[in-house]
C-alpha positions in Angstrom: 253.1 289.2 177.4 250.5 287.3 179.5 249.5 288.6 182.7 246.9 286.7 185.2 245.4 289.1 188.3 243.9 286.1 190.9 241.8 286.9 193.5 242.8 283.8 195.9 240.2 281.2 196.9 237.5 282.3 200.5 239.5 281.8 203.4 236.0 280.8 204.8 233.6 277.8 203.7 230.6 279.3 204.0 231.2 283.2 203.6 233.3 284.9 201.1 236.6 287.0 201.8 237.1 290.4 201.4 240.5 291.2 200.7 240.5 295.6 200.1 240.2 296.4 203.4 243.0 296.9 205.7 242.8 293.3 207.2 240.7 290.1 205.9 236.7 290.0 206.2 234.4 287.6 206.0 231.7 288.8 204.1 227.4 287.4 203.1 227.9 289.2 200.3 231.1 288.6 197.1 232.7 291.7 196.9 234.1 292.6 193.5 237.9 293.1 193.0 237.8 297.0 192.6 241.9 297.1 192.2 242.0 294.7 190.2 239.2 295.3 187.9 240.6 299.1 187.6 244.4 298.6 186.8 243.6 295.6 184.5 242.6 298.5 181.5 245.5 300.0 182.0 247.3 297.4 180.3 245.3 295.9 177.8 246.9 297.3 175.2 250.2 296.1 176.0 249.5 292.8 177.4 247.1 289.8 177.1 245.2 289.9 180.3 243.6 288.2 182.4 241.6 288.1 185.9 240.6 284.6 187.7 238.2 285.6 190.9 238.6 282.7 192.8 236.9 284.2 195.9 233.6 284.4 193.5 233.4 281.6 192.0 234.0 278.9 194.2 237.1 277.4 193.6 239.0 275.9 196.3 243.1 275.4 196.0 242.6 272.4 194.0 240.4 273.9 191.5 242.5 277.0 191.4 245.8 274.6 190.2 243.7 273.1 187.6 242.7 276.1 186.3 245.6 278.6 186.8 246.5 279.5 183.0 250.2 280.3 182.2 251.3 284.0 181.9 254.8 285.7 181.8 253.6 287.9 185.5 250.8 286.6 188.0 249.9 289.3 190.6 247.6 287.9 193.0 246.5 290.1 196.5 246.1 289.4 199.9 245.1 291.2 203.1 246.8 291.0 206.8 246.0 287.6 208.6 245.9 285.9 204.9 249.3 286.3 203.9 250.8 282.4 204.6 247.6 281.3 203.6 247.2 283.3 200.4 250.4 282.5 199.2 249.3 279.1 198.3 248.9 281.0 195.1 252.4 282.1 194.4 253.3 278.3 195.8 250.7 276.3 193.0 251.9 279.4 190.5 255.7 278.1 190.9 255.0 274.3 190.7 252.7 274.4 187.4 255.4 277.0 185.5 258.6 277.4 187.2 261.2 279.9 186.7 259.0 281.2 183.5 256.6 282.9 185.7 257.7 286.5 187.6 254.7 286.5 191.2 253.8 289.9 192.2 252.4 290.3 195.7 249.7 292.8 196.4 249.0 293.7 199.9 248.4 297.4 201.7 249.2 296.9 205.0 252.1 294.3 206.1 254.1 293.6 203.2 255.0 297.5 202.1 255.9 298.5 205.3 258.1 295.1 205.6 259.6 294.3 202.6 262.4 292.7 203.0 261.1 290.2 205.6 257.9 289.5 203.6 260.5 288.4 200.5 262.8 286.5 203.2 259.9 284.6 204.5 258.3 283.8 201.4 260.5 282.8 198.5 258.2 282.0 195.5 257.5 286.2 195.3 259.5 288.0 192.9 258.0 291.4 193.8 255.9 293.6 196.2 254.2 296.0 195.1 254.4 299.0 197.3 252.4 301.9 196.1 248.6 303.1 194.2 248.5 299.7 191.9 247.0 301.5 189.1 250.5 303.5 189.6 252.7 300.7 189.5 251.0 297.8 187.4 251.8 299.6 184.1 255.1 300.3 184.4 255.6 297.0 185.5 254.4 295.4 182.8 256.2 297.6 180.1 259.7 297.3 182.3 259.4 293.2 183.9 263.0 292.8 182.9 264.0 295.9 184.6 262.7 296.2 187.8 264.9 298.7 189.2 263.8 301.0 186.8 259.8 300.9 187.9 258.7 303.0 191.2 256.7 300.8 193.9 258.5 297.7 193.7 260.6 295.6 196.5 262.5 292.5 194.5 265.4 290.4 194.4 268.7 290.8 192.6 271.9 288.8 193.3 271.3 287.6 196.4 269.8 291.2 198.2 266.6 292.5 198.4 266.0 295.9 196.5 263.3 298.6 196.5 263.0 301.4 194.3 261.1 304.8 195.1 257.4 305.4 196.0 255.4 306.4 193.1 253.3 309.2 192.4 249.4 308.4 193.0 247.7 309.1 189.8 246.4 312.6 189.7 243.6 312.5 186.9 240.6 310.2 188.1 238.6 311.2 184.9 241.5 309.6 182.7 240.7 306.1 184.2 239.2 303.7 181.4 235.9 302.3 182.9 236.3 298.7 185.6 237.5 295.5 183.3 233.8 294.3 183.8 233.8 292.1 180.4 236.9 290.4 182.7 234.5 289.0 185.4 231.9 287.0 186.3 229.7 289.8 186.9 226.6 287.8 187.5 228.1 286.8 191.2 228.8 289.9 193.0 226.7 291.6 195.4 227.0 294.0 198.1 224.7 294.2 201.9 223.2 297.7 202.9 220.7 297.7 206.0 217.3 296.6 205.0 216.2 297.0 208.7 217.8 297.9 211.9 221.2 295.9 212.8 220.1 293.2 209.4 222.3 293.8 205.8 220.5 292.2 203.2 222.6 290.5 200.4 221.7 292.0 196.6 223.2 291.9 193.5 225.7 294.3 192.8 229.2 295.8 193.1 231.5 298.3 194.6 233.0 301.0 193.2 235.3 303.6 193.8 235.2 307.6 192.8 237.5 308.9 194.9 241.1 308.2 196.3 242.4 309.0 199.8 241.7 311.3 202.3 243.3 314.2 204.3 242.0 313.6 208.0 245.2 311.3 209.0 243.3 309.6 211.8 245.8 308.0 214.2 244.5 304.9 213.7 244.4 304.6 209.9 246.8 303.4 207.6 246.1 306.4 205.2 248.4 309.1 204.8 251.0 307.0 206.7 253.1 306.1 203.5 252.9 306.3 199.4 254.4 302.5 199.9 250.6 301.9 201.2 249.7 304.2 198.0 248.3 307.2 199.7 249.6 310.9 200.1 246.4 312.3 201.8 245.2 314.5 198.6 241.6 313.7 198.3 241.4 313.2 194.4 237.7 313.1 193.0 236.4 311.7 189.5 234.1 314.4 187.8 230.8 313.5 189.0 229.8 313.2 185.4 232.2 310.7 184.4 230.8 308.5 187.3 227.3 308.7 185.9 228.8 307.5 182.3 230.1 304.3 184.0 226.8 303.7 186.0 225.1 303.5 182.8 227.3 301.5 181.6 227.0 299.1 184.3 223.4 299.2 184.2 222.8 299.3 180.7 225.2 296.2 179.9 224.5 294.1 182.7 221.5 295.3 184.5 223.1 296.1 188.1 221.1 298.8 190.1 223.0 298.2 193.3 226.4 299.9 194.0 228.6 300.5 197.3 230.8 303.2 196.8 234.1 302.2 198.4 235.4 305.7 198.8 237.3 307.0 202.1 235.2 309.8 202.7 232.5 310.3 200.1 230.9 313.1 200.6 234.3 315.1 201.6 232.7 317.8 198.6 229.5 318.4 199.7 229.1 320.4 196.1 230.5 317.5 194.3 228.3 315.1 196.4 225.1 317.1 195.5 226.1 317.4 191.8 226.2 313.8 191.2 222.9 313.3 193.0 221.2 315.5 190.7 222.4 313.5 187.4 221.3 310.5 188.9 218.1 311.9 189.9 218.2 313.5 185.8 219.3 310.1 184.2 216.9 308.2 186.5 219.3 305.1 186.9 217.0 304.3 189.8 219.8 303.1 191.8 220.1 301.5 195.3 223.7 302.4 197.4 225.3 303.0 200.2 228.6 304.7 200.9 231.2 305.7 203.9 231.9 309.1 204.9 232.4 311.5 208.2 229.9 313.4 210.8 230.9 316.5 209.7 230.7 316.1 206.0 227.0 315.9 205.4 224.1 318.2 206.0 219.9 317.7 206.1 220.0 319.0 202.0 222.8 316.5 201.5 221.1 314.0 203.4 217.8 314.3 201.5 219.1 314.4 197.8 220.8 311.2 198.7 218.2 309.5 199.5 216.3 310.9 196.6 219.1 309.7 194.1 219.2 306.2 195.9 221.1 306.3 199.0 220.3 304.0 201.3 223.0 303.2 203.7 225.7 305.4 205.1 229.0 304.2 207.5 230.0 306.6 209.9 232.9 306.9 211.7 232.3 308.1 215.2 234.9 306.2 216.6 234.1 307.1 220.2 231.9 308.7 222.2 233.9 311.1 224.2 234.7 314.0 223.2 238.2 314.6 224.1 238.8 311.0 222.7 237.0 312.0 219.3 239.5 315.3 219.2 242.2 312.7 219.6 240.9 310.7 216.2 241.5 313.8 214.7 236.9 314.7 214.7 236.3 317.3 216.0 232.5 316.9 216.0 230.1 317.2 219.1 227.8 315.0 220.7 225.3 317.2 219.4 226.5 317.0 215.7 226.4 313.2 216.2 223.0 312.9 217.5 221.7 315.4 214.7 223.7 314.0 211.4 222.4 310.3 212.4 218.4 311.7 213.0 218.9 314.0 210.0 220.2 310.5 207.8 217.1 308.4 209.8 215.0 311.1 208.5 215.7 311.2 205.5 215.1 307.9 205.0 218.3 306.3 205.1 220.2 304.1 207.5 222.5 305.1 209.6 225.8 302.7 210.7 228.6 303.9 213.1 231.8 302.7 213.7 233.0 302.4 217.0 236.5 301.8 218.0 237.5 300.1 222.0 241.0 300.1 223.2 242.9 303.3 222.4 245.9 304.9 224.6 243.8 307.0 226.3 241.0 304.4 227.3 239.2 304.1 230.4 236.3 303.8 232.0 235.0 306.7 232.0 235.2 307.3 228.2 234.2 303.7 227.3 231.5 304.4 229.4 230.7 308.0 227.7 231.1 305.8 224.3 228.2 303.5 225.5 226.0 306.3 226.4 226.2 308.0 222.9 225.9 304.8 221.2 222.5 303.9 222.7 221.4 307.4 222.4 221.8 308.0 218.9 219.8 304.6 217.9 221.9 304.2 214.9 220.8 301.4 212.4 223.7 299.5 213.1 227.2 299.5 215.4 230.4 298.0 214.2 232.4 297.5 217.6 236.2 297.1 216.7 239.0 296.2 218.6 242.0 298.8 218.2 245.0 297.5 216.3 248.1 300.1 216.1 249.2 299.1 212.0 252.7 299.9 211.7 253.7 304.0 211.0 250.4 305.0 211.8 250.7 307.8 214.8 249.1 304.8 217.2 251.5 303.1 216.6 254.0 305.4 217.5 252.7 306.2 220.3 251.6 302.6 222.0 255.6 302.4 221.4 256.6 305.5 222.7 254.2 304.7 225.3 255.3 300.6 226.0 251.9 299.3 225.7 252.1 297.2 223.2 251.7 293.6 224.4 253.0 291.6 220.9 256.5 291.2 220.8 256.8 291.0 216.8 253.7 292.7 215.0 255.0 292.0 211.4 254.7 288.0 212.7 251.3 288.3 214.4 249.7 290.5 211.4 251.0 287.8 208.9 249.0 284.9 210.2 246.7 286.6 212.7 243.4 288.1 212.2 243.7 291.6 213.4 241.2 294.8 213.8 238.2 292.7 213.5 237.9 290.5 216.2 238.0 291.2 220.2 241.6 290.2 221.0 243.5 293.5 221.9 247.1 293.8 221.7 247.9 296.6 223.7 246.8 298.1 227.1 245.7 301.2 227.3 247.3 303.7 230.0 244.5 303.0 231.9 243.1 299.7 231.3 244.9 296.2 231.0 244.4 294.2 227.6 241.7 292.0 229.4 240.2 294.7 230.8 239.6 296.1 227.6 238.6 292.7 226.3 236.0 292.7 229.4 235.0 296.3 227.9 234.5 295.4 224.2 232.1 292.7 225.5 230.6 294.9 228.5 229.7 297.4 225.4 228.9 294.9 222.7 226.1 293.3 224.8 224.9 296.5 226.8 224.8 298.2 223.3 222.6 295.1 222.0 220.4 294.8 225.1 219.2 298.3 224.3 218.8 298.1 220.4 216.7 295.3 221.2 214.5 296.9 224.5 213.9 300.4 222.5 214.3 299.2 218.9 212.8 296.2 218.7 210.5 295.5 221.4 209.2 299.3 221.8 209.3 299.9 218.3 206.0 298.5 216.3 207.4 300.4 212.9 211.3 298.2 213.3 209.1 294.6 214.1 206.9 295.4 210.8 210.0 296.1 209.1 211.4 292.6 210.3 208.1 291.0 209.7 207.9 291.8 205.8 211.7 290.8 205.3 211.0 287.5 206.4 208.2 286.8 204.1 211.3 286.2 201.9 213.0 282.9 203.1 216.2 284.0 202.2 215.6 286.7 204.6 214.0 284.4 207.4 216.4 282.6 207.7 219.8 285.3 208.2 217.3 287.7 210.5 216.7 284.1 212.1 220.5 283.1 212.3 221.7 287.4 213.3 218.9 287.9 215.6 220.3 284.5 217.5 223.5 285.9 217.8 223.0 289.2 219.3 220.6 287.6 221.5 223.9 285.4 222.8 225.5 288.6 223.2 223.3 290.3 226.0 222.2 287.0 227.7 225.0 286.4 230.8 226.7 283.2 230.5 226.0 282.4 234.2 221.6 282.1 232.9 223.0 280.6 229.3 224.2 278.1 231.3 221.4 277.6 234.0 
């Protein structure tokens, strides 16, 4: 059996598109296809196997049709807001083969919630599937001619739409065979981490993952919300030594030293997080990373062996900066433990990003304003601003329902074509605040937020200006700090003086 995983052409011209996250990115740097690259060994030995990363290599649709080789199952992924456009694939898939080809769909947010109307509305896709891919994929593969018989699949048969029942997330990280690497063009991926205050400079390297899920069920995230999105919130954790085999591996075959490690909550095991920087302090891989994880799951030790084994970029989620509305994402954390795990990661030597999230059900001003405060008081590295988007059978959704604040009519039809979660468009009011007023608050945030990085930061700062000022001895790096610094500026100048 021949089986082709594509990674769909950028949905951008000048920026490539990352497709793992809960919704489409545009990204400087090409992110490599961690689901893909980790359920392709899984059926080597029972399939000839292939993985075309359009995304990385350039192709547009055209080239993609040229190139597209023949296989017995194509499973190609998408992301919310890419779905129509994505499924060019399945479309240039169908015209080159025909019947002879079975199109799997791989999606974690729209299409294994909705099903049925995802199959209805586009025809070429055999299957969906709904579940952990590494899960799924095998079975698959060993059962295409009986797809009632596989867990995590939606399909067609006779004229109705059928699904079968959620699988069971795999339980033993450690049995994983290492990424399909040899696969790949592994020569074009990079990640970003902050080189400087509010700038992510673009390096070679990769992301990886060593854990799956988490337990936290914030209301706002699709984990934990269904095994059809292929979590069951049971934090599952490879041994750190079997990470450290794979880094060398990585390193020693094709010289990469950079790694973003694409886990939920990373440090969840403090012990487990210690352990691993130890062996790569011991094995000196002299590695540069960065990684996501939660206030309350670091400490100063922590902290400093990370940045001793390499860390140099950690994502928080703060996700607001009231209190009360922090308790209500499910962190409990105070101001106080903000303010001293983002000095404690400064100090250690390591930048610190939060993650801010405008335009939940219990909004208003007082909170966004209490959210503005803690943001320029902490002096974080860098501040991701997102618009709040309820994804379906998470418990905001439920609630905006419950609630009627919801201002989309069909969400499955705006999440299909729509960008969502990234930009500033909200959806929903909050009980306080109409959708344009939280619009005006994003923007209100957004630019205050800016005007003070750049006032205390920048201008105040000698040490963050010298930081700049060797960066952009590199043209490369000129000319993004150049292009970023233009854009915040637009942010806290008021249209009324942009104007004049």
């Amino acid at each position: 059996m021949k089986v082709v995983f594509v990674v769909p052409p950028k949905a951008h011209a000048r920026l490539r598109t990352l497709r793992d996250e809960i919704c489409f990115q545009d990204v400087f740097y090409t992110p490599f296809p961690i689901r893909f690259a980790s359920a392709a060994p899984l059926i080597r030995d029972s399939a000839d196997v292939t993985i075309i990363d359009a995304n990385a290599c350039d192709w547009d649709w055209r080239r993609l049709e040229v190139e597209l080789p023949e296989a017995d199952l194509l499973i190609y992924k998408s992301a919310a807001g890419l779905i129509r456009k994505d499924y060019q694939t399945a479309e240039i898939a169908r015209r080159k083969f025909g019947d002879r080809v079975r199109i799997a769909l791989v999606e974690t947010t729209v299409a294994p919630i909705y099903p049925e109307r995802v199959l209805q509305d586009f025809p070429e896709i055999d299957f969906i599937i709904r579940g952990q891919i590494e899960a799924v994929i095998p079975e698959l593969v060993r059962c295409l001619d009986r797809p009632e018989s596989v867990a995590g699949l939606a399909f067609r048969r006779n004229g109705s739409i059928m699904t079968t029942a959620a699988p069971t997330p795999l339980a033993d990280l450690n049995s994983l065979p290492f990424q399909a690497y040899d696969m790949l063009p592994m020569d074009r991926y990079s990640i970003s981490y902050l080189a400087a205050p509010r700038y992510e400079k673009v390096v070679p390297g990769i992301r990886m993952r060593t854990t799956r899920d988490c337990p936290y069920l914030c209301p706002f995230c699709i984990i934990g919300t269904s095994l059809y999105r292929g979590y069951d919130r049971r934090w599952r954790a490879m041994d750190p030594e079997r990470v450290v085999a794979e880094l060398e591996y990585v390193t020693g075959t094709y010289g990469i030293r950079n790694f973003f490690f694409w886990d939920e909550t990373f440090t969840l095991d403090q012990k487990r997080a210690l352990r691993l920087c130890d062996l790569l302090i011991e094995h000196r891989l002299n590695l540069l990373w960065r990684c996501l994880t939660r206030i309350d799951c670091v400490s100063a030790q922590l902290l400093e062996r990370m940045a001793e084994a390499g860390c140099r970029h950690i994502e928080y989620g703060l996700e607001a900066g009231d209190p009360d509305s922090r308790a209500a994402h499910h962190k409990k954390f105070s101001d106080d433990a903000v303010k001293r795990a983002i000095a404690d990661t400064q100090k250690a030597g390591i930048a610190a990003h939060v993650d801010v999230i405008i335009g939940m059900p219990w909004d208003d001003q007082r909170t966004l304003d209490r959210t503005l405060r803690l943001v320029n008081d902490i002096a974080a590295d860098n501040l991701h601003l997102t618009m709040a988007f309820p994804y379906p059978e998470t418990e905001f959704y439920r609630e905006v329902e419950a609630k009627h604040l919801l201002q989309i009519e069909d969400i499955y039809s705006y999440m299909i074509g729509e960008r969502v979660r990234v930009g500033t468009k909200p959806c929903i009011r909050s009980e306080a605040l109409t959708a344009e007023e939280l619009q005006a608050a994003w923007r209100r945030i957004r630019r205050s937020s800016d005007r003070h990085f750049f006032i205390h930061q920048v201008l105040f700062k000698p040490s963050t200006l010298l930081r700049y000022a060797r960066l952009a001895l590199n043209p490369s790096d000129f000319l993004q700090i150049a292009h970023r610094a233009f854009r915040s500026f637009r942010h806290f100048i008021p249209i009324s003086s942009a104007r004049a």
